[in-house]
Structure formats: C-alpha cells, structure tokens
N, C-alpha and C positions, 0 to 999 in steps of 0.2 A: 538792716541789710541794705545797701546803694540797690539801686531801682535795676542798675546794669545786673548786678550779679541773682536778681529778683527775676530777673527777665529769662536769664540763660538756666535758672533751675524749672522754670514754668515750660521752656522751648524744651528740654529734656524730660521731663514728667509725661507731659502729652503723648509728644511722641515713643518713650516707652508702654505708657500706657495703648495704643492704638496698636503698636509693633506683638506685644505678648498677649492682649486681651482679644484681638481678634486672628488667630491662625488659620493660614488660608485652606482654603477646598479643598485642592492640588497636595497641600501635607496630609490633610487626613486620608483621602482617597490615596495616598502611596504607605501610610502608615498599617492601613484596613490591607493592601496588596501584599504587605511586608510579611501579613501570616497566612496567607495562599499562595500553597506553594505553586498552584498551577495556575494562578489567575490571567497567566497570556500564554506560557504556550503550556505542551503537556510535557510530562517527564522527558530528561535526555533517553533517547533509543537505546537500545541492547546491542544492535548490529549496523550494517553500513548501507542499510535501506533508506535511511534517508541523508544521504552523504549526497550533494549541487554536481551534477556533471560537472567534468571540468571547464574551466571558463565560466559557469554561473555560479553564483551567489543563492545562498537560502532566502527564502520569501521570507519580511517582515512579519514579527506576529503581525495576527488581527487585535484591531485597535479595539480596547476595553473602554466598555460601555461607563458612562460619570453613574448613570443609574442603572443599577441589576434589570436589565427587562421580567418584567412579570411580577415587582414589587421589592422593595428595601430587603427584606429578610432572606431574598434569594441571591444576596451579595454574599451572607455570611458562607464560613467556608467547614463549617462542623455538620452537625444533628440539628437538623432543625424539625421543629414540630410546636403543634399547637398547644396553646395551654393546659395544660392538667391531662396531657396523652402519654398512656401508657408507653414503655421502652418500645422498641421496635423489634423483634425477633432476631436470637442472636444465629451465629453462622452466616452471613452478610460478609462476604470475602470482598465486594466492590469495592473501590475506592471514592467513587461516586456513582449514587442513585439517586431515585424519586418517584412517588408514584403521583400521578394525577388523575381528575375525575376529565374524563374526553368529551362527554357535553356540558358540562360547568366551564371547564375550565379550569376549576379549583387546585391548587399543587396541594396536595396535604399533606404530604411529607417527601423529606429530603435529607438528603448529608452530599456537600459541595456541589449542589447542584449546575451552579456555573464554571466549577473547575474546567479546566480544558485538557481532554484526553482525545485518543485516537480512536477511532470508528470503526477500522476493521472493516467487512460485509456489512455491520449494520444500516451505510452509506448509500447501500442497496435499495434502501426504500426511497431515499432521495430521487437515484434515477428513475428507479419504477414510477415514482410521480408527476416525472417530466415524460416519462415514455407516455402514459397515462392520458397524461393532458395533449400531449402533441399528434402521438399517431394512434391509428383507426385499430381495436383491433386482431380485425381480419386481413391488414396489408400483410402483404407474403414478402420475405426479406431473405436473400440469396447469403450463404456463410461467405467469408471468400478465408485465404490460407492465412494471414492475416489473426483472423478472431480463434483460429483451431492452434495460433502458438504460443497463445494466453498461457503465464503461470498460473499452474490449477491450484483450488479444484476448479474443475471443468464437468460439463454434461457431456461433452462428445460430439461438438457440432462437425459435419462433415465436409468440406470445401467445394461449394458449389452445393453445398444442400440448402435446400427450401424449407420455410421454416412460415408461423403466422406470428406476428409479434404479439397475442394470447399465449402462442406457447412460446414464446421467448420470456415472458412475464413469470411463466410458472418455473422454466430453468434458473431463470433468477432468484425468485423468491423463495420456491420449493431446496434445491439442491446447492445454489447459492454459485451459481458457474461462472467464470469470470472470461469466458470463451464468450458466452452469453450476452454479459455486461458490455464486452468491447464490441462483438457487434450491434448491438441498441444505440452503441455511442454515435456508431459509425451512422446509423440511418438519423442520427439527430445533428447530424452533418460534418460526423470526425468527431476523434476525440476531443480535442481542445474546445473544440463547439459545444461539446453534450457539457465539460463542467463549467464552462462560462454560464449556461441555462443554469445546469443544476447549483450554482453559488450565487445567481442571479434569484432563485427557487428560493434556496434560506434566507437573504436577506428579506424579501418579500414578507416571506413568513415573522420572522422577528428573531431567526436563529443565526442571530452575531455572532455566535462563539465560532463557528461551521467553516470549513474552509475542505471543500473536496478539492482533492489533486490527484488521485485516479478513479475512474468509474466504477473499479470494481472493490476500491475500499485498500488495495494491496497500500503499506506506508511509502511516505515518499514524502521530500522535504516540502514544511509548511501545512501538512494535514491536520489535521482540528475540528473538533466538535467538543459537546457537553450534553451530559445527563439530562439538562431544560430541555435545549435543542433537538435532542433525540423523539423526546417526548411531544416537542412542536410539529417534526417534520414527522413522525405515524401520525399523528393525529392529522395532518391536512392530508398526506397520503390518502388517509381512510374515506375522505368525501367523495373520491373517484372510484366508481363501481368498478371497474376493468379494476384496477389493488384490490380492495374488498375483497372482490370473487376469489380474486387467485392467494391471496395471502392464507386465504381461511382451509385452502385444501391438503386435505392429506396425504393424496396422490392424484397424479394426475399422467393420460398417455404421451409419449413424447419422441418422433418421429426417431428411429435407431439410424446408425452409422451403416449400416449391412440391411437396408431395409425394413419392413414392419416395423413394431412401435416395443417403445421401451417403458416400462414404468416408473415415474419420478415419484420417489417417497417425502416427505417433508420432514427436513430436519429438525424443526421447531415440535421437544418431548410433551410440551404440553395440551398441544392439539387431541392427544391420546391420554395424558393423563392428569388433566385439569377441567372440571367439569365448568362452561361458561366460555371458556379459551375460545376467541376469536381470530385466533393470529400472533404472526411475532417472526421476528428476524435473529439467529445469532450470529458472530464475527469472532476470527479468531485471529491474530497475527504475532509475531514473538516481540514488537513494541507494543503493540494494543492490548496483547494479553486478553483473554475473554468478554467479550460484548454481547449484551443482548436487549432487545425492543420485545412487547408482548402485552396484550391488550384481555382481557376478559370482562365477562357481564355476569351480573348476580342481581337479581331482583329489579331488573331494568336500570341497575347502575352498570356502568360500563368506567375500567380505571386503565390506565395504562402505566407499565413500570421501566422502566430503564435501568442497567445497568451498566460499569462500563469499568474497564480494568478487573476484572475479577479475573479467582481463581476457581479452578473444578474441582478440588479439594479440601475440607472432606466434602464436601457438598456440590452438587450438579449444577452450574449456575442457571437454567431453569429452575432446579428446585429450589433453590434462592428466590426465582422472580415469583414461585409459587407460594413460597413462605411471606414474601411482601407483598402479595396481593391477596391473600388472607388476612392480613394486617390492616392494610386498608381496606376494604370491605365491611371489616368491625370497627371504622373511625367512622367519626361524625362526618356530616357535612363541609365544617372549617375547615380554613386554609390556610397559609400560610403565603401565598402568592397565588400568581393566575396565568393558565398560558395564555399569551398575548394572541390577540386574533390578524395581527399585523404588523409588520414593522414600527417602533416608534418614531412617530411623525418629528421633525423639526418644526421649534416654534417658525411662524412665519417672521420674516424680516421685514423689520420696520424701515420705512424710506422718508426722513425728515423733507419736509417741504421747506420752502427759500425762506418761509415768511417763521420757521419756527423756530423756536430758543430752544428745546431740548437737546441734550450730547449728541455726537454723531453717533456710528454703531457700532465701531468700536469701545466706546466708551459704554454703551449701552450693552454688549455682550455681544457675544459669536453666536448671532440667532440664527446662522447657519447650523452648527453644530449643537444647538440648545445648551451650551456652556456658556458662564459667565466667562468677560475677559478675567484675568488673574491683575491684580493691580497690586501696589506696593503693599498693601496691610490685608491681600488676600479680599474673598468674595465674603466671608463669613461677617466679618466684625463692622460692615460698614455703616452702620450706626453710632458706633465708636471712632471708628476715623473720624465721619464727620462732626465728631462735637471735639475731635482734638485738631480737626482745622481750623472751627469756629475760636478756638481758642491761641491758637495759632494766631490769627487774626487781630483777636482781641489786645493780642501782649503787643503786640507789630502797635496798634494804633496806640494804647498807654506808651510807649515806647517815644513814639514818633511828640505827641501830645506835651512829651516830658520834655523834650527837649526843643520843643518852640516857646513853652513857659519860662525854660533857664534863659534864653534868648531874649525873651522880652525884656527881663527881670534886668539881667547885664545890659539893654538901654538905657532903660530908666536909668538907672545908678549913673552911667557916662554920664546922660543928661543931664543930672544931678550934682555930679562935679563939676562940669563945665561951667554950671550957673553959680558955682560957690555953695549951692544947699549944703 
C-alpha cells in the first residue's frame, strides 16, 4: 500500500479509536439523567400555583450536582439498599424516601433519594432553624394584618397581637400556621430576606436539591427539595435547642385571639403512637401531595426518615414513616451514603506561576466548579487520546521523513545525469 494511503488509514484509526473508546462525562451523567424522571425539577403541577406573575419568567432549575452529595449510589434513582438487606416493608406510597442514622450519618436506605419533589410545610423546619439561630427566644414580636391574611392553615394570630417567638416556634411546628411562618419571615427582615437566609441555610448545609420560594412551604414557581435534603436540613435543625424543645411537644399553651390562652395540639401521630418518637414535621399541598420529616430513638440509636409525594391511602403516611423506622431500626450499621456535614468544598484553584510549563486552568479544569473542562474526546478516555496524539505525531513525522528521502534520492539521479553516469 503507497505510504500516502498508509498515512490517511493510521490518521482515521486513531482518531476513531480515541472518539468511541473514550465517551465523555457530560454523555454518561445525561445518559444516568435520562432515567430520572425528576433529576432537576419535580413533577409538572396539578393546578396554576406555580404559574410566573405576568411579566416574569420561571426560576431555572437548580443546577445538578456532577457528584450525588453524600456518595455515588445516592445518584441512583430506584431502591437502593445495602448488600444482602432484606425488602423494605411494603405499603410505601412515597415516591421518594430514606431513612438515616442522625449521629452516624450513615443513609441506610433509600428509593430516589435525590429526586426532586415539593416540600409542602415540611420547609418549615428550614425556617424554624434560621429563626433558631437568629433570634433570642423570649423577643416578643407584634402580628401586624399582613401575617393574619396568610392562606391557612393558620393558628389565629391576632393584628396587633403580641406574641414570643418560642411560641411562634411552637405555631409553627406544632399546627403548622402559615400566619405564623409570614410573620417570623417578617422579623428575619421580610419575606424575601427570610428565603435568601433560608437558601443560603441549605446550601451551607450541603442540600443542593432545596430551593424555598415561600416561607410557609405554600407551591410557587421554582420550589424544590429532596428526600436527602430533608433528611440534611432536620438533622441540623435538631442541634438548636429552641427546635429540639418545641418540635418534641405535644401541646403546647398559645396566647387566644379573644384573650386567655388556647391549646396547640401537635399534628405530627407519632408523637402519641410511636414509642422513641422525637419529633417530625408533616406537609401537605395539591402539587406536593403528602410530605413528611420524623425522627425517633431505640437503644440510643436515633434514625430519621423522609418521605415525600405520598399518599394517605391505604395507609397514614405517618404510619408509613412508622413502618420504615422499624425497618431501619432492624438494619445493620451500613450504608449506603452519608449525610454530608457541609456543603461540598470546590477543589482549590491552581494559579500557574510565569516560570511554569504546566496548561493553563482552563486546560487543567473548572477548579471552580470541581468539573473537568469537557474536551474533544471527553474527560474519561484521556489516556487514550493521548496515545492517539502521540500517534498522530508519529505518522506526521514518517510522513514528513518520507518525503525528504524521495527528495534527496531525485538529486542524486539529476546529478547523475548531468555527469553522464
């Protein structure tokens, strides 16, 4: 075969080789996207709660993490569970849960644990753990008309009633008031103010999926959360005693509309019929569909379970969380993932000095965002690129080589005529 047509089969070999044997990042992580249905946002809505005032636009999903926070196998979007563990108890209406161990860490079981669904009240713990952290609480905080025209449910604040943000904590958490929610918003300095904190909150925490866009959980375009994240933000909730206290009660007094005091019941069944039961938040909305947070202890283990899209039938979805914390309770120690104790760090960025040869940082990756750049033959196979560059190279100089050879060879000869040889 002539060296030309030897050259253009080696130029194609290579580079098919490097094109198919290594397929980039960016394919498989859209490929792995392709069978989650909710890997960026949650289902389309039922009704027109979350339909952009006019003149605005819907919020961008939230950008999906390159890596599952909390470990590889909390990407997947099915059952997951640890080797050689029993089924998980059927009657499970969620469409995704998880239960975790809250001083491990440990995820030990899941099904789409990073799908992205709607929050509903469960959202409630979020602000409760900015109220939490920010204000004292014995401050006394006046209603104004305002927080009393909140879509209920509602506790019954009164306009111009005085209140301790202890017992606004327990309206919240106890009866789940959304009267309540808007004015805590208000004292964390307005609405807009309180979810900027409270989405500044999940990030911190490491719950990416999360995107509050009302205080009190009601839907509205761009809301977002997940099963992991639920299970992130009770668990950091739980470190601030002011949550703790009030999450855990059954009733509590709660100044009345017509004076004297009114009794707040907890709507969270397990309190009364789960023996260990330390708390828990339910949600309910007609896109959200039944949500629920809920934490218990058995033998100085402590789990927390999440659920989120469920239904009440046939089963109470408490008694669901009841049924999957029995479940866990009887699993091992393993896991399966880990709640993250903080957001994931970006690698630090590399800043080449004058005097060095290595790439720039483009070339070297988005060590902003801890992703590689994406290049012609993808992040995976570059191994194989480079021996089909080197080879590249290789046919270039035989190439080059061959045709300074025929070149000489074609002197000599003239030469050789010239002189009569």
């Amino acid at each position: 075969m002539p060296f030309t047509k030897r050259l253009i089969v080696a130029l194609v070999l290579a580079t098919a080789t490097a094109a198919f044997a290594a397929p980039t990042g960016t394919a498989q992580q859209a490929a792995g996207a392709a069978q989650c249905a909710n890997r960026e946002t949650p289902p389309p809505p039922v009704d027109t709660s979350e339909q952009p005032a006019p003149g605005q636009k819907a919020p961008t999903p939230l950008e999906v993490p390159e890596k599952p926070v909390g470990g590889d196998r909390l990407g997947e979007c099915g059952l997951i569970l640890p080797p050689n563990q029993a089924q998980p108890p059927s009657g499970i209406t969620a469409v995704s849960w998880m239960l975790a161990d809250m001083d491990s860490g440990a995820v030990i079981a899941a099904y789409d644990p990073h799908g992205r669904q709607r929050p509903a009240s469960v959202i409630k713990v979020l602000l409760a753990m900015v109220v939490a952290k920010e204000l004292r609480g014995d401050m006394v905080v006046t209603a104004s008309a305002e927080d009393t025209q909140q879509e209920c449910t509602c506790v019954g604040l009164k306009d111009g009633g005085q209140y301790t943000v202890r017992q606004l904590l327990h309206g919240l958490l106890l009866t789940s008031g959304n009267d309540v929610a808007h004015t805590l918003a208000r004292q964390l300095g307005g609405v807009p103010n309180a979810l900027r904190k409270m989405n500044a909150m999940a990030k911190e925490l490491g719950a990416l999926d999360t995107r509050a866009v009302t205080p009190s959980g009601l839907d509205a375009p761009g809301t977002s959360t997940s099963a992991y994240d639920v299970a992130l933000i009770f668990r950091g909730a739980m470190k601030y005693e002011e949550f703790a206290n009030a999450i855990k009660l059954k009733q509590a007094q709660f100044p009345g509309r017509n004076g004297g005091t009114i009794m707040l019941t907890n709507d969270n069944r397990l309190l009364n019929n789960y023996v260990g039961a330390i708390g828990g938040k339910s949600g309910y909305t007609d896109d959200s569909l039944h949500t629920y947070v809920g934490a218990a202890e058995r033998n100085g283990r402590r789990l927390v379970v999440v659920l989120l899209r469920g239904q009440q039938q046939p089963t109470h979805i408490t008694a669901q969380a009841a049924k999957l914390l029995d479940y866990g309770f009887g699993m091992g120690p393993g896991g399966v993932g880990k709640l993250v104790d903080g957001a994931p760090q970006p690698k630090p960025k590399v800043v080449p000095t004058q005097d060095s040869n290595t790439p720039d940082d483009a070339a070297a990756g988005d060590s902003a965002s801890g992703r590689p750049t994406p290049t012609a033959f993808g992040t995976v196979g570059l191994p194989i690129t480079a021996a089909a560059g080197i080879g590249l190279l290789a046919a270039v100089f035989l190439y080059i080589r061959n045709k300074r050879a025929k070149a000489a060879r074609a002197r000599r000869q003239a030469a050789q005529a010239a002189q009569g040889i």
